[in-house]
Each structure stands twice: as structure tokens, then as C-alpha cells.
MIZA-827452 format. One record per residue (C-alpha): residue number from 0; x, y, z. Coordinates in nm, 2 decimals, decimal comma, padded with zeros to 4 digits. Layout:
r nr: NUM px: X py: Y pz: Z
...
//
This chain:
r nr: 0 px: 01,73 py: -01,54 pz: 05,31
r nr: 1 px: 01,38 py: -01,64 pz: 05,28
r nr: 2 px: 01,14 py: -01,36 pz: 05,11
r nr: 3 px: 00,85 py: -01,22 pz: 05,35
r nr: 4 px: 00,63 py: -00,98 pz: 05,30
r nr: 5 px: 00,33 py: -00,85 pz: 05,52
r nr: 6 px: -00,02 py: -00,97 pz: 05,48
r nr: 7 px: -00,14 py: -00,61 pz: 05,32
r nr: 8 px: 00,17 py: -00,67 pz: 05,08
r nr: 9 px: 00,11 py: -00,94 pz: 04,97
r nr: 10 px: -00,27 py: -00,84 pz: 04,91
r nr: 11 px: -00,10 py: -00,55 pz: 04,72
r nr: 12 px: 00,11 py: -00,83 pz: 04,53
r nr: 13 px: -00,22 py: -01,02 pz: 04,43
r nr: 14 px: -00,35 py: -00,63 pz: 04,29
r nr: 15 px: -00,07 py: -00,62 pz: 04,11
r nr: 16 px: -00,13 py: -00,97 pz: 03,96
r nr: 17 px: -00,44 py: -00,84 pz: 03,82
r nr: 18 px: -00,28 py: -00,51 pz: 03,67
r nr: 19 px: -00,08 py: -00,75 pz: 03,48
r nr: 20 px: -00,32 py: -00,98 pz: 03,37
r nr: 21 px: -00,49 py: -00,70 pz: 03,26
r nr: 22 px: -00,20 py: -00,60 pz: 03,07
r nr: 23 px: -00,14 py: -00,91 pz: 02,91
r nr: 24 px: -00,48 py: -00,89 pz: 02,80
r nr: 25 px: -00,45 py: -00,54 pz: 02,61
r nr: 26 px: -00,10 py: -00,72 pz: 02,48
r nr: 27 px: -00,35 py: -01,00 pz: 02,28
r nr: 28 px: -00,60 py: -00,76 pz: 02,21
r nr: 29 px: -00,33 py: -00,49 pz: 02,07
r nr: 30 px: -00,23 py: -00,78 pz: 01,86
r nr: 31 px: -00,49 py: -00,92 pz: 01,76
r nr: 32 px: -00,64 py: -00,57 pz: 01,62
r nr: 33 px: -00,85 py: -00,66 pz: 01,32
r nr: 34 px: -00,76 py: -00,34 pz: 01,19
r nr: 35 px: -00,45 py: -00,44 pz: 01,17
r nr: 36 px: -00,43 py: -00,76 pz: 00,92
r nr: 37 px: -00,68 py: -00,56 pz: 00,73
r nr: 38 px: -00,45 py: -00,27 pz: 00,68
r nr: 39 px: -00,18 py: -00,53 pz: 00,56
r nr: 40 px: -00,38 py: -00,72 pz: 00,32
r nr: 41 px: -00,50 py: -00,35 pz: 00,20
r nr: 42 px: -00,13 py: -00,25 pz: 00,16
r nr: 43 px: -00,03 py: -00,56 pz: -00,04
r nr: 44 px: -00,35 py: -00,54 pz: -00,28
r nr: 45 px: -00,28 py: -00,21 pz: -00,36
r nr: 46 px: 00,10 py: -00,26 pz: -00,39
r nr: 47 px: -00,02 py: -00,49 pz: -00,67
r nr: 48 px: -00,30 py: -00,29 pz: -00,83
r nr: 49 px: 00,02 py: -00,04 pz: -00,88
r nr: 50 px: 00,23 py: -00,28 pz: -01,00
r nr: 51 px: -00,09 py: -00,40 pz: -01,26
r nr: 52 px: -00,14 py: -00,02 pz: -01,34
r nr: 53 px: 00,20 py: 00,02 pz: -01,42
r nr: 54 px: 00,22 py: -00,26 pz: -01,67
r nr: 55 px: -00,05 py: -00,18 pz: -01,80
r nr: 56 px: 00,01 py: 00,17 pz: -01,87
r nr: 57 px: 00,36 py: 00,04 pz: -02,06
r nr: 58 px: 00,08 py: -00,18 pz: -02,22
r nr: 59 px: -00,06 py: 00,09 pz: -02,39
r nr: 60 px: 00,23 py: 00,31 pz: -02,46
r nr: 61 px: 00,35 py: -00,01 pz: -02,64
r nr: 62 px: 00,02 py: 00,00 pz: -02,83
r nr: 63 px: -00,01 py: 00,35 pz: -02,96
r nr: 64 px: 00,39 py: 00,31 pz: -03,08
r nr: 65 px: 00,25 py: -00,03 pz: -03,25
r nr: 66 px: -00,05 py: 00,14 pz: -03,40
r nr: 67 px: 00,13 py: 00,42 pz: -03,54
r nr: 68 px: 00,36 py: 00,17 pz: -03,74
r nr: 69 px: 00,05 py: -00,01 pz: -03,84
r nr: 70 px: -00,10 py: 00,32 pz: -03,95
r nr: 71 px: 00,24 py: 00,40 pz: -04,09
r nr: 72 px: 00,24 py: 00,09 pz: -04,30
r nr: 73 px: -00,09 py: 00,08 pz: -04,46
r nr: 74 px: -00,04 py: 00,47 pz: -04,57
r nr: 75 px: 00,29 py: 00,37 pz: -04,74
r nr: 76 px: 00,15 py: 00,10 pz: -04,91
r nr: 77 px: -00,17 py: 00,31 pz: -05,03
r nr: 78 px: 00,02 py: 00,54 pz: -05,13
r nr: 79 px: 00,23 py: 00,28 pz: -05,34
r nr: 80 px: -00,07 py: 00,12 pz: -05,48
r nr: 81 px: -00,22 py: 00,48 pz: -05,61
r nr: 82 px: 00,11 py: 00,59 pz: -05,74
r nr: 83 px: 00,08 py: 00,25 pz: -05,96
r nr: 84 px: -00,28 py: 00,30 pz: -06,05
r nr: 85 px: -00,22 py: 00,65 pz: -06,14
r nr: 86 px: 00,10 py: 00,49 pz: -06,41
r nr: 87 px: -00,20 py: 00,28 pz: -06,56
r nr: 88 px: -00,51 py: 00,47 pz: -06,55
r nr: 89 px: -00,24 py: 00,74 pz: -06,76
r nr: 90 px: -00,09 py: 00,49 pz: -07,00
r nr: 91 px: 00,24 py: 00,54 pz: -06,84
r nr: 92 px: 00,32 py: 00,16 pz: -06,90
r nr: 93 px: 00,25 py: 00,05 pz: -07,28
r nr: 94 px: 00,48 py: -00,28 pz: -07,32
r nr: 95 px: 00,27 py: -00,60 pz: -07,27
r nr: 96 px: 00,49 py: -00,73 pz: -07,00
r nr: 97 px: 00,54 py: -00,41 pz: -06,83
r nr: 98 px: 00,21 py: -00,35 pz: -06,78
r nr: 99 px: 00,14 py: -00,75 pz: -06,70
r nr: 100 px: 00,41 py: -00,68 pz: -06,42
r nr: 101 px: 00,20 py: -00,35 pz: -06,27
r nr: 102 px: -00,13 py: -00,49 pz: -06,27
r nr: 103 px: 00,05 py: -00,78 pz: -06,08
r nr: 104 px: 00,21 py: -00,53 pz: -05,82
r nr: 105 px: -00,09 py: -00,37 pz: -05,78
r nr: 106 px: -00,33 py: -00,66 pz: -05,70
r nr: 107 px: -00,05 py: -00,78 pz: -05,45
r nr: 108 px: -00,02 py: -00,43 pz: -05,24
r nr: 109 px: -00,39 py: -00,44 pz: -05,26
r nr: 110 px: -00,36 py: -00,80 pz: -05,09
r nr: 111 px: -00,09 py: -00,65 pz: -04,84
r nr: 112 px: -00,34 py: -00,34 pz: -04,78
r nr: 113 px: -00,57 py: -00,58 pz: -04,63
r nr: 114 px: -00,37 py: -00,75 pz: -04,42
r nr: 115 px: -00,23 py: -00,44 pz: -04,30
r nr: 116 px: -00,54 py: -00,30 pz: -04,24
r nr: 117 px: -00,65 py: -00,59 pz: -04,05
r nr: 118 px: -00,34 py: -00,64 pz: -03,85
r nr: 119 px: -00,45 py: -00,23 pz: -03,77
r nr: 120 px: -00,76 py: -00,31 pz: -03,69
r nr: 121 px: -00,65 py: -00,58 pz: -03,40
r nr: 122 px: -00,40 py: -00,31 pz: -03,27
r nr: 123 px: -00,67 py: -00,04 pz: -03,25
r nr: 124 px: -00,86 py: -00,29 pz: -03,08
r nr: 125 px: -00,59 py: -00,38 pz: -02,85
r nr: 126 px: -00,49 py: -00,06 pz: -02,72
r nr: 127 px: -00,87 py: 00,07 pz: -02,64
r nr: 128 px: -00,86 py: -00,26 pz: -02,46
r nr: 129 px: -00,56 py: -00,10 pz: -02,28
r nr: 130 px: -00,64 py: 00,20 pz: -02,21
r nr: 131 px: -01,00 py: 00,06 pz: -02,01
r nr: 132 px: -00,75 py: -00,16 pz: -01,84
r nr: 133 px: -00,57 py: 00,14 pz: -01,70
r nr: 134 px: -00,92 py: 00,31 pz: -01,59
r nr: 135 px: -01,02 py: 00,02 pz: -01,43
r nr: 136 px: -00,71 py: 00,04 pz: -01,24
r nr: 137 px: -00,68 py: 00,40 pz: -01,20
r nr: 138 px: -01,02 py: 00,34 pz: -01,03
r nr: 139 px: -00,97 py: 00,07 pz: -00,84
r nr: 140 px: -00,66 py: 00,23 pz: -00,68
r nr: 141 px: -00,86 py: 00,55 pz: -00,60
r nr: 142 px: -01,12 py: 00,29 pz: -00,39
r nr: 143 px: -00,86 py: 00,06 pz: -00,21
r nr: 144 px: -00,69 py: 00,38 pz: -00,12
r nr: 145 px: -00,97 py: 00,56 pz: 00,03
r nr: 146 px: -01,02 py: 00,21 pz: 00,20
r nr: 147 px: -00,69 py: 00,16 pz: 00,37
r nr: 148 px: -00,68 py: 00,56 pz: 00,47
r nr: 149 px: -01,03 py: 00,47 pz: 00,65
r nr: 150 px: -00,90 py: 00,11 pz: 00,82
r nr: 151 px: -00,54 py: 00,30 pz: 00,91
r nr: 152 px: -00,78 py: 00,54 pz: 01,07
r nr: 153 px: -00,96 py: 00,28 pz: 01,24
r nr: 154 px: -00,64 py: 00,06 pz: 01,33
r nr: 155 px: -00,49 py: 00,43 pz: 01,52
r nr: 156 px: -00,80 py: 00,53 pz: 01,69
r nr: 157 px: -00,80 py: 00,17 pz: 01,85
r nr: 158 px: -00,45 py: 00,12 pz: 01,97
r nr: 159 px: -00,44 py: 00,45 pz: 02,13
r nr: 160 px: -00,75 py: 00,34 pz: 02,34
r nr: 161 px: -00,51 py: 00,06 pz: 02,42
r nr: 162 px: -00,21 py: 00,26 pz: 02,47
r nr: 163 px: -00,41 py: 00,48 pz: 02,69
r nr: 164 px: -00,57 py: 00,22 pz: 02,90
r nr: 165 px: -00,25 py: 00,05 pz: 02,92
r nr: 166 px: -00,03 py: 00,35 pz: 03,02
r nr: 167 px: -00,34 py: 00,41 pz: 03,32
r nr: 168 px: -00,26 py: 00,03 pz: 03,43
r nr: 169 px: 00,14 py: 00,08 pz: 03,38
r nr: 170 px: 00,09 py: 00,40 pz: 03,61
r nr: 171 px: -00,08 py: 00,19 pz: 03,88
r nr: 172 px: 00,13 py: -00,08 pz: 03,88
r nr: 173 px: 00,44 py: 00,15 pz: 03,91
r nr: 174 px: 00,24 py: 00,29 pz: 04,24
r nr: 175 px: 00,20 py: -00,04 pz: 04,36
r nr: 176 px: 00,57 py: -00,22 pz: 04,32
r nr: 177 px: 00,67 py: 00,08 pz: 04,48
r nr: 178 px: 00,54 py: -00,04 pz: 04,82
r nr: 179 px: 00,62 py: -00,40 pz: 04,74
r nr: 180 px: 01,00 py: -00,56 pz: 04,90
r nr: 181 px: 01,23 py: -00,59 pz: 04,62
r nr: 182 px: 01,29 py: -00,94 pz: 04,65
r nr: 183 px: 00,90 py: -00,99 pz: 04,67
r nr: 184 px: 00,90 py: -00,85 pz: 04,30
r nr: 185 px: 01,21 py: -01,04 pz: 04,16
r nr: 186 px: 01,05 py: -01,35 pz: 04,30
r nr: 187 px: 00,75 py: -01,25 pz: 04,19
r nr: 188 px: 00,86 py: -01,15 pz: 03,79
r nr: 189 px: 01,07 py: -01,47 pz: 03,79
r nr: 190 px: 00,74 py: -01,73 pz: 03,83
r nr: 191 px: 00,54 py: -01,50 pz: 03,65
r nr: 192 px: 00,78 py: -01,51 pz: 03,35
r nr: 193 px: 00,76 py: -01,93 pz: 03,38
r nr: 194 px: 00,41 py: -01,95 pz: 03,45
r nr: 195 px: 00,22 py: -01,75 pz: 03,14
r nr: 196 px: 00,19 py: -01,44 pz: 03,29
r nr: 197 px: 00,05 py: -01,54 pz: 03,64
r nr: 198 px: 00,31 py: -01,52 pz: 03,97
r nr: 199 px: 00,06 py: -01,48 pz: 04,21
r nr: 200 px: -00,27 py: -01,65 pz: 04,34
r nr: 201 px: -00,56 py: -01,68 pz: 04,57
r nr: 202 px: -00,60 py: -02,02 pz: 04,81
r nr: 203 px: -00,99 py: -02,02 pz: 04,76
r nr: 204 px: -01,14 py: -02,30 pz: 04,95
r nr: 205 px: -00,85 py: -02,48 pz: 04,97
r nr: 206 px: -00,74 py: -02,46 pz: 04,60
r nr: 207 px: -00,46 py: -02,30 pz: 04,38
r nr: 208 px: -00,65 py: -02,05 pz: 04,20
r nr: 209 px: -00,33 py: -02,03 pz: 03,97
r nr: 210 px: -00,33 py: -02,41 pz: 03,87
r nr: 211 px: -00,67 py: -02,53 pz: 03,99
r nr: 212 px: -00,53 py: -02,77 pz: 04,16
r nr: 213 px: -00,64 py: -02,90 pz: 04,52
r nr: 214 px: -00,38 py: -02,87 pz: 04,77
r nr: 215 px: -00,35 py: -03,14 pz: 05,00
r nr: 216 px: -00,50 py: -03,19 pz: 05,40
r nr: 217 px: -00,11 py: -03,20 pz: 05,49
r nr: 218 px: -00,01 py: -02,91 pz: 05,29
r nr: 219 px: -00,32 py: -02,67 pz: 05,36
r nr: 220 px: -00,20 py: -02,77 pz: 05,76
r nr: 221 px: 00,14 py: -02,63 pz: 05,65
r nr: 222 px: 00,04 py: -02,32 pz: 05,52
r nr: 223 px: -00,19 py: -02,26 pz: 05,84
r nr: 224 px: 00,08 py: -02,28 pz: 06,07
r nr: 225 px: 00,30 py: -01,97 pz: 05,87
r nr: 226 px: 00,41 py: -01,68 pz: 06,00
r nr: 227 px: 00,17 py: -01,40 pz: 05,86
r nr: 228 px: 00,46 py: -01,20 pz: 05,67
r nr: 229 px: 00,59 py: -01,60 pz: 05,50
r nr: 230 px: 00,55 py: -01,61 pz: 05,16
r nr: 231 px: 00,37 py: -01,94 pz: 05,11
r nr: 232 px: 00,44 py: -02,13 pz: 04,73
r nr: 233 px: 00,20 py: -02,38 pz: 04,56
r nr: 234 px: 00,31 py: -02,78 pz: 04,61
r nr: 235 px: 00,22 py: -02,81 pz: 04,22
r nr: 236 px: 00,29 py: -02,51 pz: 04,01
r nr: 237 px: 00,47 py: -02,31 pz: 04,25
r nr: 238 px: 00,35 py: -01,96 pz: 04,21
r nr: 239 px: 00,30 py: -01,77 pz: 04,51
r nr: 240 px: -00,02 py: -01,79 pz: 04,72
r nr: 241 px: -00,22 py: -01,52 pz: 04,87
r nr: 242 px: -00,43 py: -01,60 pz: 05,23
r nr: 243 px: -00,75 py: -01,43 pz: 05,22
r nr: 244 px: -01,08 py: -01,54 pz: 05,48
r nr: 245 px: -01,18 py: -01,74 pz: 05,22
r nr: 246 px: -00,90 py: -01,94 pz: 05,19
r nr: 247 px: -01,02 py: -02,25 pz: 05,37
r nr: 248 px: -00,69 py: -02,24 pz: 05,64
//
């Protein structure tokens, strides 16, 4: 059975049509949010500025342990080196070779004290390198955090403006389909579904507003001679077509 509708239907069909443009619209634009990809690419820097902090604070615990050992070591080795001083500056050691053997041991932990003391030095040197590492970071997470609470902010304030106004036009077009025929909607959701969004359009001077398309001298003579209440279809992209005075029939 062919669909029909009256002319102030199918008017009401063609309001509807714009309710859901509209709505597609406010789709793309929810979307397309800028706050939104902002908030993402906030998340995922400072998922990695944690992930940095926490390395680096191991880092530095690392450091100090290492330091301590290096501390450790020199003192053990001092205090070797003055426990074999204090043997010859007492004439603890007589015998020639002996004391050969003690002057040797103490030039070498002199030697080792050095290199202990440098190897220190580089740790020291390391770890206050560490620690500003872990400030910087501390910092930086304290600013990327107060960034992303401000763009989250930002991101809600403007989809529930979106939400709103899309809830008003959901309202309306509930209001509306509830004076359209049944069958006018299903038909009407079907070529809408195919047809990006649009299932309804005006004949303006004698053209599809839905594909732009001029409709023939034979088929505009076809349309003029339906009943009022006949849903007429576009020749090309078949979307339903609304009669208005400035149709051109």
C-alpha cells in the first residue's frame, strides 16, 4: 500500500528534516570538540611525565645507595692508609723490607683514595643531577595537571551546551513524529539512513533540493498531476519531496 500523507504532514515531515539536520550537526560538532583531543593528548603527556618521575625518582634512590658505598669506600680505605702511617710515623716496622712493603701499601691506597674519591665525586654529581630531574618533574606535573583539570572543565561545560540543545531538538522532534503516519517515518528513516542524513526535500524551482539535481519537464508534469496526500520521490536520489508554492509545479 502506497504511503500518503497530507500536505500539512508532509510540511511537518520537511520540519522534522531540519530537527535532524540539526542534530547531525551537534553530532560533528560534539565530536569534533577541540576540548576534547586536547584533554587526550593532556592525559597521555602526563601519563608519561609520571612514568619519567617515577624513573627518575628510582634514579635517585639508586644514587644515594651508590653514594653511600662510595662514601663507604673511601672512609675504609683512609682509614687503612692512616692506620699504616700511624705503624711508620711510630717505628712500628724496623726490618728493611717490611717497611719497603708499607711505604708501598701506603702510596697504593693513597692511589686508590683518589680514584675513590673521584668515582665519589661523579656520583655526588649524578645524584644532584637526579634529584633536579625529579623537581623538574614534580613541577611539570603540578602544571600539565592544573592544565588538563582546566580543558576537562572546558570539554564539560561545552558538551552539556550540546547535550542541552540537543535534548531541546530531540523534544521537538518527538512532538512532531508524533503527528506524522507511521509508515511516513519508517519510509522516511530508511532514505535518510541511505542518503547522509537527509530523507526529505524541497522541489524549489523545479529542483531536488536534496541532490541538486534538475528534475525533468516530464517528471515535474508527473508530480503536478498527484493527489495532494501522494508522497512524491526524487527520479535521481530518491528521497522524498516536499510541494511548497515555490516549487515550480
Amino acid at each position: 500500500m502506497a504511503v500518503t500523507a497530507s500536505t500539512e504532514q508532509q510540511h511537518m515531515l520537511l520540519e522534522l528534516q531540519g530537527l535532524d539536520t540539526k542534530l547531525l550537526q551537534l553530532t560533528h560538532k560534539r565530536s569534533g570538540t577541540p576540548e576534547i583531543s586536547q584533554a587526550q593528548d593532556l592525559e597521555v603527556e602526563l601519563g608519561s611525565i609520571k612514568m619519567r618521575l617515577v624513573a627518575a625518582k628510582t634514579e635517585t634512590s639508586d644514587l644515594k645507595l651508590n653514594q653511600l658505598k662510595a662514601e663507604s669506600d673511601v672512609d675504609q680505605v683512609v682509614a687503612r692508609s692512616k692506620r699504616d702511617q700511624d705503624r711508620l710515623d711510630t717505628g712500628a716496622v724496623s726490618a728493611a723490607k717490611e717497611l719497603e712493603s708499607l711505604q708501598h701499601e701506603i702510596a697504593t691506597l693513597a692511589k686508590r683514595q683518589a680514584e675513590l674519591e673521584d668515582i665519589e665525586l661523579e656520583i655526588m654529581q649524578q645524584y644532584e643531577d637526579a634529584q633536579q630531574a625529579v623537581i623538574d618533574l614534580e613541577a611539570n606535573e603540578i602544571a600539565v595537571t592544573e592544565k588538563l583539570t582546566q580543558v576537562s572543565q572546558a570539554r564539560d561545560d561545552a558538551l552539556a551546551d550540546i547535550d542541552f540543545e540537543s535534548n531541546s531538538l530531540i523534544k521537538q522532534r518527538t512532538e512532531i513524529s508524533a503527528g506524522l503516519p507511521a509508515d511516513l517515518i519508517a519510509l522516511y528513516d530508511k532514505i535518510r539512513g541511505d542518503h547522509d542524513g537527509i530523507g526529505a526535500a524541497l522541489i524549489h524551482r523545479g529542483s531536488c533540493q536534496g541532490c541538486h539535481i534538475t528534475i525533468d519537464a516530464q517528471e515535474i508534469d508527473h508530480i503536478r498531476k498527484l493527489a495532494s496526500d501522494a508522497i512524491a520521490r526524487c527520479d535521481q536520489c530518491r528521497r522524498i519531496l516536499i510541494r511548497t508554492a515555490e516549487s515550480g509545479l
